[in-house]
C-alpha positions in Angstrom: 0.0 0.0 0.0 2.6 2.4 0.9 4.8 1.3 -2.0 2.0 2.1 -4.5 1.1 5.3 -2.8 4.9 6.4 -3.2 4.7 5.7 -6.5 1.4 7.2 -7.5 2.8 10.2 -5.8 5.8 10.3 -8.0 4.1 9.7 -10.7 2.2 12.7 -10.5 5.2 14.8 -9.9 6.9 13.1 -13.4 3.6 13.7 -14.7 4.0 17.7 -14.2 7.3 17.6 -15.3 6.6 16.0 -18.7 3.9 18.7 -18.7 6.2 21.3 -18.5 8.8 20.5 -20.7 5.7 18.9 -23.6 4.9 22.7 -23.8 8.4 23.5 -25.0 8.6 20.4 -27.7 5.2 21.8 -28.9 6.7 25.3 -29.0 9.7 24.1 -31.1 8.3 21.5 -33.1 5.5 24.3 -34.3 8.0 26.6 -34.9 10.5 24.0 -36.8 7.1 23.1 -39.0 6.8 26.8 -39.9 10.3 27.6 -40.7 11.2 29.6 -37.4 13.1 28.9 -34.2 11.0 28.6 -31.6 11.9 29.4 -28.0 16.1 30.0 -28.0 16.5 32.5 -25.9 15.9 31.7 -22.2 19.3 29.4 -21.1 20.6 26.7 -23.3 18.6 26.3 -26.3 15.4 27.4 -24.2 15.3 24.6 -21.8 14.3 27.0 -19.0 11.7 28.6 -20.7 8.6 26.2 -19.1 10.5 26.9 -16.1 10.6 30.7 -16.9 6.9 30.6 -18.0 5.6 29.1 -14.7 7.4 31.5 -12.7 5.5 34.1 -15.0 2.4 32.9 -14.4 2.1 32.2 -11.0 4.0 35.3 -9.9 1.1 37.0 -11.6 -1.5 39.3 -9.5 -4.7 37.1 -9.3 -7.6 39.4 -10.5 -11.1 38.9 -9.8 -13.7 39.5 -11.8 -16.9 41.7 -9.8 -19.6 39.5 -11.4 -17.9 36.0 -10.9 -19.1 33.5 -8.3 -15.7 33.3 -6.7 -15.3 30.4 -4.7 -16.4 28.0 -7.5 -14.6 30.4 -10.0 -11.5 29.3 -8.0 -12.1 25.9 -8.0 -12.6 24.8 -11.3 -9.5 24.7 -12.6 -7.7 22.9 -9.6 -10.5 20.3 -10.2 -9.4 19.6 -13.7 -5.8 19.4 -13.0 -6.7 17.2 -9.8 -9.1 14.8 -12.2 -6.6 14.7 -15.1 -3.9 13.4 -12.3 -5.7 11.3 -11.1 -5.5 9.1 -14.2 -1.8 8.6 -13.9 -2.9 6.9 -10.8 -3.7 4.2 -14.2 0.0 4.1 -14.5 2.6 4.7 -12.0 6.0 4.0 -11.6 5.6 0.5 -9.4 4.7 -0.6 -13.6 1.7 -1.8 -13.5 0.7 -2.3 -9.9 -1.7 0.7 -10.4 -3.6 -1.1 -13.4 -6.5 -2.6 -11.5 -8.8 -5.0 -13.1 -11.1 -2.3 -13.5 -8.9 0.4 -14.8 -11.0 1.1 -18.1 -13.4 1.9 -16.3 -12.1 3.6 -13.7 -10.7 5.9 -16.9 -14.3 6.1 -18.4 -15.7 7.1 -15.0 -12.7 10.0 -14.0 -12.5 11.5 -17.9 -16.5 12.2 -18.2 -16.5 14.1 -14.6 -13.9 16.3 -16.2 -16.4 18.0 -18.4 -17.9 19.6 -15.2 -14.8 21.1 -14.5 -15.2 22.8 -18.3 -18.5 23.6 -17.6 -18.1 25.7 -14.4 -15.3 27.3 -15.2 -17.5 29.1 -18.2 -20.7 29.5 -16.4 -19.4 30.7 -12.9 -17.8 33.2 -14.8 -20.4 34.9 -16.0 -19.4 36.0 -19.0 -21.2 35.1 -22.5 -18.0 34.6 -24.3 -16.9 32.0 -21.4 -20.5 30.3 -21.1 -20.8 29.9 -25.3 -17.4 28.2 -25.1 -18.5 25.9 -22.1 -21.2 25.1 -24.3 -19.1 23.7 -27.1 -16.8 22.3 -24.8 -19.4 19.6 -23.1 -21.0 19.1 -26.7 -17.9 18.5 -27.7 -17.0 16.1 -24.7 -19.8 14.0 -24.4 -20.0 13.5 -28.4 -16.9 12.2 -28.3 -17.0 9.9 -25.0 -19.5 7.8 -26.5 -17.3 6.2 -29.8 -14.6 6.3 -27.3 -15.9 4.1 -25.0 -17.4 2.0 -27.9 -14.1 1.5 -29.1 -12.6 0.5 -25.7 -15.4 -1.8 -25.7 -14.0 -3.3 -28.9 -10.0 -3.8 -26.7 -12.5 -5.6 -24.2 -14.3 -8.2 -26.3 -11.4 -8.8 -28.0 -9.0 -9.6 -24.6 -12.0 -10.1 -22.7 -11.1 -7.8 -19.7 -11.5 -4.4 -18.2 -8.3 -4.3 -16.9 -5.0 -2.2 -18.9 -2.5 -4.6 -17.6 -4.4 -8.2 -18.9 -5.0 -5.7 -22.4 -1.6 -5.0 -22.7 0.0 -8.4 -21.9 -2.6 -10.0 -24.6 -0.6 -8.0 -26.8 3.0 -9.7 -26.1 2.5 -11.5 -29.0 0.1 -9.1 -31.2 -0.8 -5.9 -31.2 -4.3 -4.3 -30.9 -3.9 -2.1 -34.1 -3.4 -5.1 -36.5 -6.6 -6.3 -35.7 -8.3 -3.1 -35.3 -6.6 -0.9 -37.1 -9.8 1.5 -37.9 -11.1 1.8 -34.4 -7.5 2.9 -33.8 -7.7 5.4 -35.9 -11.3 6.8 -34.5 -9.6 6.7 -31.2 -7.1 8.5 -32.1 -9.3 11.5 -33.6 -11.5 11.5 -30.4 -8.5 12.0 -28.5 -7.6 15.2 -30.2 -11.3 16.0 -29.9 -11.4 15.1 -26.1 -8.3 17.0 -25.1 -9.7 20.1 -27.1 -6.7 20.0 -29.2 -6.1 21.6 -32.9 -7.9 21.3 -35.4 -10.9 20.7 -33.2 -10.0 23.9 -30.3 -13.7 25.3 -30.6 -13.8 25.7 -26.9 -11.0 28.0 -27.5 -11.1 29.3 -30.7 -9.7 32.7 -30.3 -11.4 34.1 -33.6 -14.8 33.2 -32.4 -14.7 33.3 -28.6 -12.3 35.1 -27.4 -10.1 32.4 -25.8 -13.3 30.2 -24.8 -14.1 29.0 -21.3 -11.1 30.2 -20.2 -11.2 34.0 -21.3 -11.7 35.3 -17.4 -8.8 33.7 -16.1 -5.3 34.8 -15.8 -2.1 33.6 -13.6 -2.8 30.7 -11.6 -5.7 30.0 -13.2 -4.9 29.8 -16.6 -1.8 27.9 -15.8 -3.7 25.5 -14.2 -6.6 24.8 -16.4 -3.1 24.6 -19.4 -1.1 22.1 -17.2 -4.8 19.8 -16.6 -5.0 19.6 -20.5 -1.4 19.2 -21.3 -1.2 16.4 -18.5 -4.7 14.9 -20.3 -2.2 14.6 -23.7 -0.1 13.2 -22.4 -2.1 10.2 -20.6 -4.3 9.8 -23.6 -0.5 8.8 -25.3 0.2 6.6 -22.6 -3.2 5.0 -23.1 -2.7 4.7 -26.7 0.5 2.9 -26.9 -1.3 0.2 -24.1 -3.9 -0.2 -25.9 -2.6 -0.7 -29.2 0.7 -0.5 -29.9 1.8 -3.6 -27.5 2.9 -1.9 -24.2 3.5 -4.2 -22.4 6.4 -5.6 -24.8 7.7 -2.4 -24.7 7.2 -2.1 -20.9 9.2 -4.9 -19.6 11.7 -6.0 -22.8 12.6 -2.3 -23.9 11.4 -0.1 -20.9 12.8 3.2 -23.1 11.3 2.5 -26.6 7.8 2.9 -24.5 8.3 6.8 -23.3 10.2 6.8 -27.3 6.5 5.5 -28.1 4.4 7.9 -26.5 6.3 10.5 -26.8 5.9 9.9 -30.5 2.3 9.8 -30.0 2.1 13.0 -28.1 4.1 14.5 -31.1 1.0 13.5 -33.2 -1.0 16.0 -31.3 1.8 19.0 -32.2 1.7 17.7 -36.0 -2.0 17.7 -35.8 -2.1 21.2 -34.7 0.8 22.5 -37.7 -0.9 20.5 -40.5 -4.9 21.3 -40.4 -6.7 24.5 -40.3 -9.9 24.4 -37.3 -12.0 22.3 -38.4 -16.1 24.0 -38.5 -18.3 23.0 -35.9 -21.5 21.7 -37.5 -19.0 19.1 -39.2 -17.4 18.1 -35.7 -20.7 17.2 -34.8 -21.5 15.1 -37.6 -18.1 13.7 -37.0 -19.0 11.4 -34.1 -22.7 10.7 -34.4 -23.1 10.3 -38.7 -20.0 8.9 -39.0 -17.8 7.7 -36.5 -20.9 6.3 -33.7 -22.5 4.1 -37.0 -18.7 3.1 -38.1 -18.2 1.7 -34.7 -21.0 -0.3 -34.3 -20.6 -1.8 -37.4 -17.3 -3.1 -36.3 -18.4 -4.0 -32.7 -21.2 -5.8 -34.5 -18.7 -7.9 -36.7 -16.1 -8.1 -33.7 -18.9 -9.9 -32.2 -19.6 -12.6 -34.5 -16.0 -13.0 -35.5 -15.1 -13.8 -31.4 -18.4 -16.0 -31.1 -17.0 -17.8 -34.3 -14.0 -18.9 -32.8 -15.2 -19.9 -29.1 -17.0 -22.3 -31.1 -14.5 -23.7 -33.0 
């Protein structure tokens, strides 16, 4: 017990500290994909900068807003960073003592409360600007959690467990995406969606909404409500690369080509962002219930059959 709280503890510090330094690789990898530098300045090829930047913004005076409900104002962004750590509690640095035989759900259950943290920081703001981009956010959210927890569905009828550790061990010999390559795929969009991420940023789409949900915050705040969605990149990597690209191979044989795996997933996100303009909302929409939500029933329907087939035989 004390052995898994340690490590759940560290975790959550390494977790911060890949936060920080994610924001710099997406700083220079955006500014390498458009022909610039990126952050050089600040120390030794701008390694300090995250550094720098946190110092920045919680140095910051914190202004409050006359016609905000404070205390709830306050707490919504601490919420989100304290929900999206406490999915690293998924995967900590004991391995995979943390990967209960519930985890996927456990995951499913923790990622859908996060949309309330969304949701009050626009409306206990009281500002239009921050309540329209609330809006979009939870649309956004909820659309999205239902072909993602259809497709973790399809990882559970074909390994027949809820738990990340059994999923990843069935794949010692193969992995997930050979056999389901298209629900990979889906996943993979839904993730961009789910994290708000380019080219699907409608909560905060700066042309529209003036920074979103988010557009009353400052200092602490802000920083906090960034490090809870940088930290929810970077898990949704982690869960990729268990999932489908045979973690646990890369767990235990080759401990390093995992992080070289998700951090190459996580870099998906950054090339995301530089390659495609936003995407428009109506079509987002359609997405995940015309095209994505029939797609994956079609599959789950012939995953079905094709796993019933061979218990027979």
């Amino acid at each position: 017990m004390v052995v898994e709280l340690l490590s759940n503890i560290i975790s959550f510090i390494c977790a911060l500290i890949g936060v920080a330094f994610f924001t710099l690789l997406e700083r220079k990898g955006l500014g390498y994909f458009q022909i610039r530098k990126g952050p050089n300045k600040v120390g030794l090829m701008g390694l300090p900068q995250p550094l720098a930047d946190a110092v920045k913004l919680f140095s910051k005076e914190l202004v409050k807003p006359t016609l905000v409900n404070m205390f709830p104002f306050l707490v919504c962004p601490f919420m989100s960073l304290f929900l999206s750590l406490m999915l690293w509690g998924l995967y900590n640095n004991y391995y995979i003592c943390g990967m209960k035989g519930l985890s996927l759900l456990f995951f499913l259950c923790v990622s859908s409360l996060g949309v309330y943290s969304v949701m009050g920081a626009g409306w206990f703001s009281n500002s239009k600007y921050a309540l329209l981009g609330a809006v979009r956010a939870v649309a956004q959210s909820i659309s999205y959690e239902v072909s993602m927890s259809l497709i973790l569905l399809s990882c559970l009828m074909l390994t027949g467990s809820l738990s990340l550790s059994i999923i990843m061990k069935y794949q010692f010999n193969v992995w997930l995406i050979f056999v389901n390559y298209f629900m990979m795929t889906m996943w993979f969009v839904s993730c961009v969606a789910e994290t708000h991420r380019a080219p699907f940023d409608f909560a905060e789409g700066e042309s529209e909404l003036v920074s979103g949900f988010n557009i009353e915050y400052g200092g602490v705040g802000f920083a906090v409500l960034f490090m809870a969605e940088y930290s929810n990149i970077l898990f949704m990597s982690v869960l990729t690369v268990s999932l489908f690209l045979g973690g646990i191979m890369y767990l235990f044989m080759k401990g390093v080509l995992f992080y070289l795996m998700v951090g190459f997933v996580s870099f998906l996100f950054i090339w995301v962002r530089a390659s495609y303009p936003r995407y428009r909302y109506d079509l987002l929409m359609y997405l995940t219930w015309k095209s994505y939500l029939p797609s994956v029933l079609g599959i789950l329907m012939f995953l079905d059959a094709l796993v019933y087939l061979l218990n027979i035989y």
